[in-house]
C-alpha positions in Angstrom: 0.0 0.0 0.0 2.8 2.4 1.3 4.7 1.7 -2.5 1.0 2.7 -4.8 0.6 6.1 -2.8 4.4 7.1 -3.2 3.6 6.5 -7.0 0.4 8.2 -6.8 2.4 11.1 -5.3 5.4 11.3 -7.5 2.9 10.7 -10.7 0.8 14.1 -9.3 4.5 15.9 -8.5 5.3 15.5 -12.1 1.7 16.4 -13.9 1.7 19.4 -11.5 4.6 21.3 -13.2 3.6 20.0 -16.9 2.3 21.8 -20.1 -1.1 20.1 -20.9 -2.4 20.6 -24.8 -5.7 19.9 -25.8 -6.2 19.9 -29.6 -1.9 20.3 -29.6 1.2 18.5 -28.9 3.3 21.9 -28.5 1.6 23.8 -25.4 2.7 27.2 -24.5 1.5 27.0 -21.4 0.7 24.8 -18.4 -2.8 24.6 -20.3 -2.8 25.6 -24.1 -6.6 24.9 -25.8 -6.3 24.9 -29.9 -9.6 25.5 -30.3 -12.7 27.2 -28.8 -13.2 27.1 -24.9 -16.8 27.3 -23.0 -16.6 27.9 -18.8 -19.0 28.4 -16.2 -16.4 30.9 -14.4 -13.1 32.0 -14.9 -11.0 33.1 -12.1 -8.2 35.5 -12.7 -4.7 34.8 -9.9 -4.1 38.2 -7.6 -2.1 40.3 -7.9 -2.2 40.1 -12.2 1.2 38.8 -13.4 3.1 41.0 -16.0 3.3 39.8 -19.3 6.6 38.6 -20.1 8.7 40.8 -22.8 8.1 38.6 -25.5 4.2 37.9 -24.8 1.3 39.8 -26.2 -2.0 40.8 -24.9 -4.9 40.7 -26.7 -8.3 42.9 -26.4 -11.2 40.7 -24.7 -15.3 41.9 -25.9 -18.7 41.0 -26.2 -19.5 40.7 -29.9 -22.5 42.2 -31.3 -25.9 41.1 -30.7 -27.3 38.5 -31.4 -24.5 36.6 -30.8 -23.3 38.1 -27.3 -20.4 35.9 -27.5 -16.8 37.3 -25.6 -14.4 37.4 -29.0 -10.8 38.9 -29.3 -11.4 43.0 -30.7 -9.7 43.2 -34.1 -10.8 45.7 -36.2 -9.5 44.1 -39.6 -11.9 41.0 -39.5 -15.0 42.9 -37.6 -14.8 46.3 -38.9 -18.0 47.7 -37.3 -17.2 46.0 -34.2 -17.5 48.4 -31.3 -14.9 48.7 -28.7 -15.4 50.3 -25.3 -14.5 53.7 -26.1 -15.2 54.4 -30.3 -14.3 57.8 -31.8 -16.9 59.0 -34.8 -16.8 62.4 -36.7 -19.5 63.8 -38.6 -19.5 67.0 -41.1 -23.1 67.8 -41.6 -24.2 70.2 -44.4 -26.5 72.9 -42.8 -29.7 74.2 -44.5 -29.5 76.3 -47.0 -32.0 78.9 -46.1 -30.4 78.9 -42.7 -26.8 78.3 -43.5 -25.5 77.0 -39.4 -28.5 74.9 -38.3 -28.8 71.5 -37.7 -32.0 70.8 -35.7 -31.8 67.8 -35.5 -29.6 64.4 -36.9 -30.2 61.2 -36.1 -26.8 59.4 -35.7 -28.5 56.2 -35.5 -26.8 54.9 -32.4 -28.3 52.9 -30.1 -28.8 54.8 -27.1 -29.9 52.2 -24.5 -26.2 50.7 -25.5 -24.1 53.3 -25.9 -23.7 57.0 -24.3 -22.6 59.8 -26.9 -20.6 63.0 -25.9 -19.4 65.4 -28.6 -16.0 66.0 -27.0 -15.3 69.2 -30.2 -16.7 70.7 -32.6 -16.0 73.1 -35.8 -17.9 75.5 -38.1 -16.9 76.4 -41.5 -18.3 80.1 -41.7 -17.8 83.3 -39.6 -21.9 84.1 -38.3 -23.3 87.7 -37.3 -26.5 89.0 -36.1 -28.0 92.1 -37.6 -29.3 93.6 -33.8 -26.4 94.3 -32.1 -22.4 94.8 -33.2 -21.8 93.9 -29.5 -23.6 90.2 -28.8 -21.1 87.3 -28.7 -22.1 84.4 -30.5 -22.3 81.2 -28.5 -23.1 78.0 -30.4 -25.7 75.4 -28.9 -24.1 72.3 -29.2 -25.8 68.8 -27.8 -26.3 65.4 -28.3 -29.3 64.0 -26.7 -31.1 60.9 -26.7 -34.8 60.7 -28.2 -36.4 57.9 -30.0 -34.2 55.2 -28.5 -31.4 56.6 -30.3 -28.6 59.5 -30.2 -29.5 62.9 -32.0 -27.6 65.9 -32.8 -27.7 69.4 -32.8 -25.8 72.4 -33.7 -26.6 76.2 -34.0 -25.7 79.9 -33.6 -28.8 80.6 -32.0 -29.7 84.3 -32.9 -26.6 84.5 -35.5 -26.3 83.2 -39.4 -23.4 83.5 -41.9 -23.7 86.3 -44.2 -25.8 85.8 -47.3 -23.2 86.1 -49.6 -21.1 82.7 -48.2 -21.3 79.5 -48.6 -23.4 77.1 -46.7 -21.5 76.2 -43.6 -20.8 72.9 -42.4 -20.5 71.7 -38.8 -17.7 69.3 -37.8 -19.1 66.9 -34.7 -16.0 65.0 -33.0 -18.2 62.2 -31.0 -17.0 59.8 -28.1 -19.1 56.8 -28.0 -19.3 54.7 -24.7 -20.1 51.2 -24.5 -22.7 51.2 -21.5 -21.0 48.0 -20.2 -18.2 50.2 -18.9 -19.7 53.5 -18.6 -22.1 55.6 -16.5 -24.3 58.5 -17.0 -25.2 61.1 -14.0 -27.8 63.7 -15.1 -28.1 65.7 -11.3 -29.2 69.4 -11.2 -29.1 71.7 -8.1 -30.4 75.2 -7.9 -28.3 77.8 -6.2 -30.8 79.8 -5.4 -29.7 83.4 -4.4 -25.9 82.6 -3.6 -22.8 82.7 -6.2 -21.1 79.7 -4.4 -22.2 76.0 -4.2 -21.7 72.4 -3.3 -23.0 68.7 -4.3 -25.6 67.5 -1.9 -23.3 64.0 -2.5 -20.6 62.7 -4.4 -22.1 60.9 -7.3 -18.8 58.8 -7.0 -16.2 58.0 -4.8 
């Protein structure tokens, strides 16, 4: 009996510092999977290791609906594939009649799924306002959610290019958050008669 469970052991001392392959016979690590992989949980080791100078990382997502499945983000086989943070720019021809207004454009993004913030913006023509030499024009930029997806709109409210240039067009710089990794806060707060103020609460912390 005492000879079986020192073979036992030595048998389990070996396996435990082997390279097991499944679907190979060269594995690159102490497990190596050629092939696709399904688990109930995966548990990563803390603290993280570093990867090793000559190992590469590569970008983990969910894949598009209606396959939700967790796939490797590479832009060159899934070229509409989101990523967690996508950068879009739009130039939107304005109205002729009205030369710097967009009232509204529908981007067409899904705005239960992602969050939109235009992080800059640019305008073709110089505007003026026939009232007043001394009133600063101030454009009304937003992006706003309505229909269960992300408008836009852009506008010197009050002010128009002169009639004698072009139409303008409106240069929209978007960020686009995947909802998986972001969060939206929409608090307001009056400050009634006083020039100073303070959040009731920290949204986060």
């Amino acid at each position: 009996m005492t000879k079986i469970i020192s073979t036992v052991l030595l048998a389990s001392a070996v396996f435990a510092n082997a390279q097991v392959g499944i679907n190979t016979n060269t594995p690159e690590k102490t497990l190596s999977v050629n092939g696709t992989m399904k688990t109930s949980g995966m548990v990563f080791k803390t603290p993280l290791e570093k990867l090793g100078t000559n190992e590469n990382y590569t970008f983990i997502i969910k894949s598009p609906a209606p396959e939700n499945k967790i796939t490797a983000y590479n832009d060159s086989f899934v070229p509409n594939s989101p990523a967690p943070i996508n950068l879009i720019q739009y130039k939107i021809t304005c109205d002729p009649t009205d030369k710097d207004w967009v009232n509204q454009f529908d981007t067409k993004i899904n705005s239960s799924k992602f969050l939109v913030v235009i992080s800059s913006f640019g305008f073709t023509q110089p505007v003026k306002t026939n009232s007043s030499d001394w009133l600063t024009p101030v454009p009304q930029i937003f992006a706003y959610s309505s229909g269960g997806t992300w408008k836009l709109k852009a506008d010197y409210q009050g002010f128009a290019p002169d009639s004698s240039l072009p139409t303008g067009i409106w240069t929209l710089n978007l960020l686009v958050f995947d909802r998986a990794y972001a969060k939206e806060f929409n608090p307001t707060q009056a400050m009634g008669t006083s020039t100073t103020g303070a959040a009731a609460a920290p949204l986060i912390q």
